[in-house]
N, C-alpha and C positions, 0 to 999 in steps of 0.2 A: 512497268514493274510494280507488284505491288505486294504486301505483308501483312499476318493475320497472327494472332498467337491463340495457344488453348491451353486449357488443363489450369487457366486460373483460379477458375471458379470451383476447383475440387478438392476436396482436402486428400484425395489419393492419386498416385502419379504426378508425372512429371508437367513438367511447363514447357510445351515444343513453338517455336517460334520460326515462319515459311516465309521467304522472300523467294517471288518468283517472278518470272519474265515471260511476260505474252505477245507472240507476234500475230498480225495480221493472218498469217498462212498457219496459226492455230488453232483459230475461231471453230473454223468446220468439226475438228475433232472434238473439242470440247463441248460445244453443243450435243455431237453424238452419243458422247458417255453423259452426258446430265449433271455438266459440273457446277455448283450452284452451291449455295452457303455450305456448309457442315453442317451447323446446323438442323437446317432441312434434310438434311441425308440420314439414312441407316448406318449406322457401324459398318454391318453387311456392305452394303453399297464401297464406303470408304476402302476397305480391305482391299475390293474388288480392285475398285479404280486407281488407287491412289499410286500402286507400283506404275499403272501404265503413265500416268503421272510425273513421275518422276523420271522414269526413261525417253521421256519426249522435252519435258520443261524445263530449259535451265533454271534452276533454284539451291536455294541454299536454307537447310533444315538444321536446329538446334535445338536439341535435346537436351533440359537440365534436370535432373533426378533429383526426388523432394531431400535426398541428404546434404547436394550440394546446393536447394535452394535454400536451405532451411538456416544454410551456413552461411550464404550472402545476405539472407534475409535480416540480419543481424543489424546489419551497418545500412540496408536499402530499402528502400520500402515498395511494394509490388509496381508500381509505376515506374520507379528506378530500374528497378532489375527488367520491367518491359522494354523503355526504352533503349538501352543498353542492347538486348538482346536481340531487335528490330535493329538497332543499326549496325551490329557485328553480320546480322544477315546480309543486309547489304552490303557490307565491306568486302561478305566471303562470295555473293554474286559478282559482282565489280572485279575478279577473279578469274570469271567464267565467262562474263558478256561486258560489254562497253553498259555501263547502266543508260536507259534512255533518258531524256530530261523530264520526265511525266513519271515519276516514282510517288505510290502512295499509301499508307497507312492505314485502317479501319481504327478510328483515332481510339484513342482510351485515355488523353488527357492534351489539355489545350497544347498547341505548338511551343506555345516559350516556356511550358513548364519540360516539354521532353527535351528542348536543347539545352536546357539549363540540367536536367541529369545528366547532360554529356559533357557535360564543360572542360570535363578532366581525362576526357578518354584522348588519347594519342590520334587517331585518323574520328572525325564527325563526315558523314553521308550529309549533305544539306540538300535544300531546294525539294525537300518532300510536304507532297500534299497531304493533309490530312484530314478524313471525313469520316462520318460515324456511318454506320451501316453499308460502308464499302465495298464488304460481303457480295452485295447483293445489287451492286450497280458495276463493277469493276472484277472481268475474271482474271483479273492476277491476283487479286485478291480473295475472291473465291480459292482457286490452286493453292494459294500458302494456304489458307484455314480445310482445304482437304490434304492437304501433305501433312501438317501439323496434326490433324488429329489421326490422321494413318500411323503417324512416327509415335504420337502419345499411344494411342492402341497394340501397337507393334511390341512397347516398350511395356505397357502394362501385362502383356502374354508373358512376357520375359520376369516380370516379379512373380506374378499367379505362378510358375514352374517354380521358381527360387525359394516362394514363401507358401506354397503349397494351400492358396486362397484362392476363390470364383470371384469374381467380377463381375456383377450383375444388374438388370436393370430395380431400382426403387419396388420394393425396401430393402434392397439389397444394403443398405446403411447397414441395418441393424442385424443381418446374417454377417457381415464384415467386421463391426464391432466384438462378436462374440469369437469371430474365427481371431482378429487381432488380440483378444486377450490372451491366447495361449503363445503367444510370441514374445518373444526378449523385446524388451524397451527399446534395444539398438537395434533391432529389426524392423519396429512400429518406425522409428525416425527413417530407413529407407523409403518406405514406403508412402508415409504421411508428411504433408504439406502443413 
């Protein structure tokens, strides 16, 4: 099993966090669709793949929208609220499948400082490995970082309809900025991180 989060590094949209479970008798399919970092992929690509994704791969996808991150960001700071959010994935896969003993992380901060953001949570996931660039060594962790950003993309269609904005690639900043300033303050906070 392994987990990937997105949408931290943006100040628009949401933070989607993907625990997912890969078996041996996966392998073949996933090779076939080209599942490989997010990163490296198209939007396009992701859109594509990501449903067929989820219909095959037991996982568990969390969606946090920038007004309820904005609101635990308060009391946690982005590595808190990662943590947390990587092991609630777990907790809701562990639901779905026996978790294997081989669970792993695309790390984003040393180990004893993410058990230590959980000290207080009621159920802790333990015994996960954690390594940077995961991504791109481990397809379960590939799968959570393309489900994550299929569910951040899915979910950013669902504001652009609501707040009546494009979503575009750079400079799209600043066609964003101008479309943001015609919106209520309490509409800017849905949307921005």
């Amino acid at each position: 099993a392994g987990s990937d989060e997105v949408g931290t590094g943006d100040y628009f949209g949401p933070v989607c966090v993907c625990a997912s479970y890969v078996t041996k008798d996966d392998v073949d399919f996933l090779v076939k669709l080209g599942v490989r970092d997010s990163k490296q992929m198209s939007d396009a690509d992701m859109l594509k793949i990501g449903p067929l994704l989820m219909e095959r791969i037991p996982h568990s996808l969390l969606i946090v929208p920038p007004q309820k991150y904005n609101r635990v960001h308060e009391s946690n700071n982005l590595n808190a609220i990662k943590a947390k959010l990587h092991n609630q994935a777990y907790i809701n896969l562990a639901k779905k499948i026996e978790l294997p003993s081989f669970k792993i992380i695309d790390q984003f901060t040393p180990e004893t400082s993410y058990y230590r953001y959980l000290k207080n949570e009621p159920q802790i996931i333990r015994g996960i490995h954690f390594e940077t660039k995961a991504e791109d060594k481990y397809l379960s962790v590939a799968v959570g970082s393309i489900i994550s950003r299929y569910g951040f993309l899915k979910t950013w269609e669902e504001m652009e309809k609501k707040y009546n904005i494009i979503y575009a690639d750079p400079p799209w900043r600043y066609d964003m900025i101008r479309e943001l300033s015609a919106l209520k303050w309490s509409d800017i906070n849905d949307i921005c991180i």
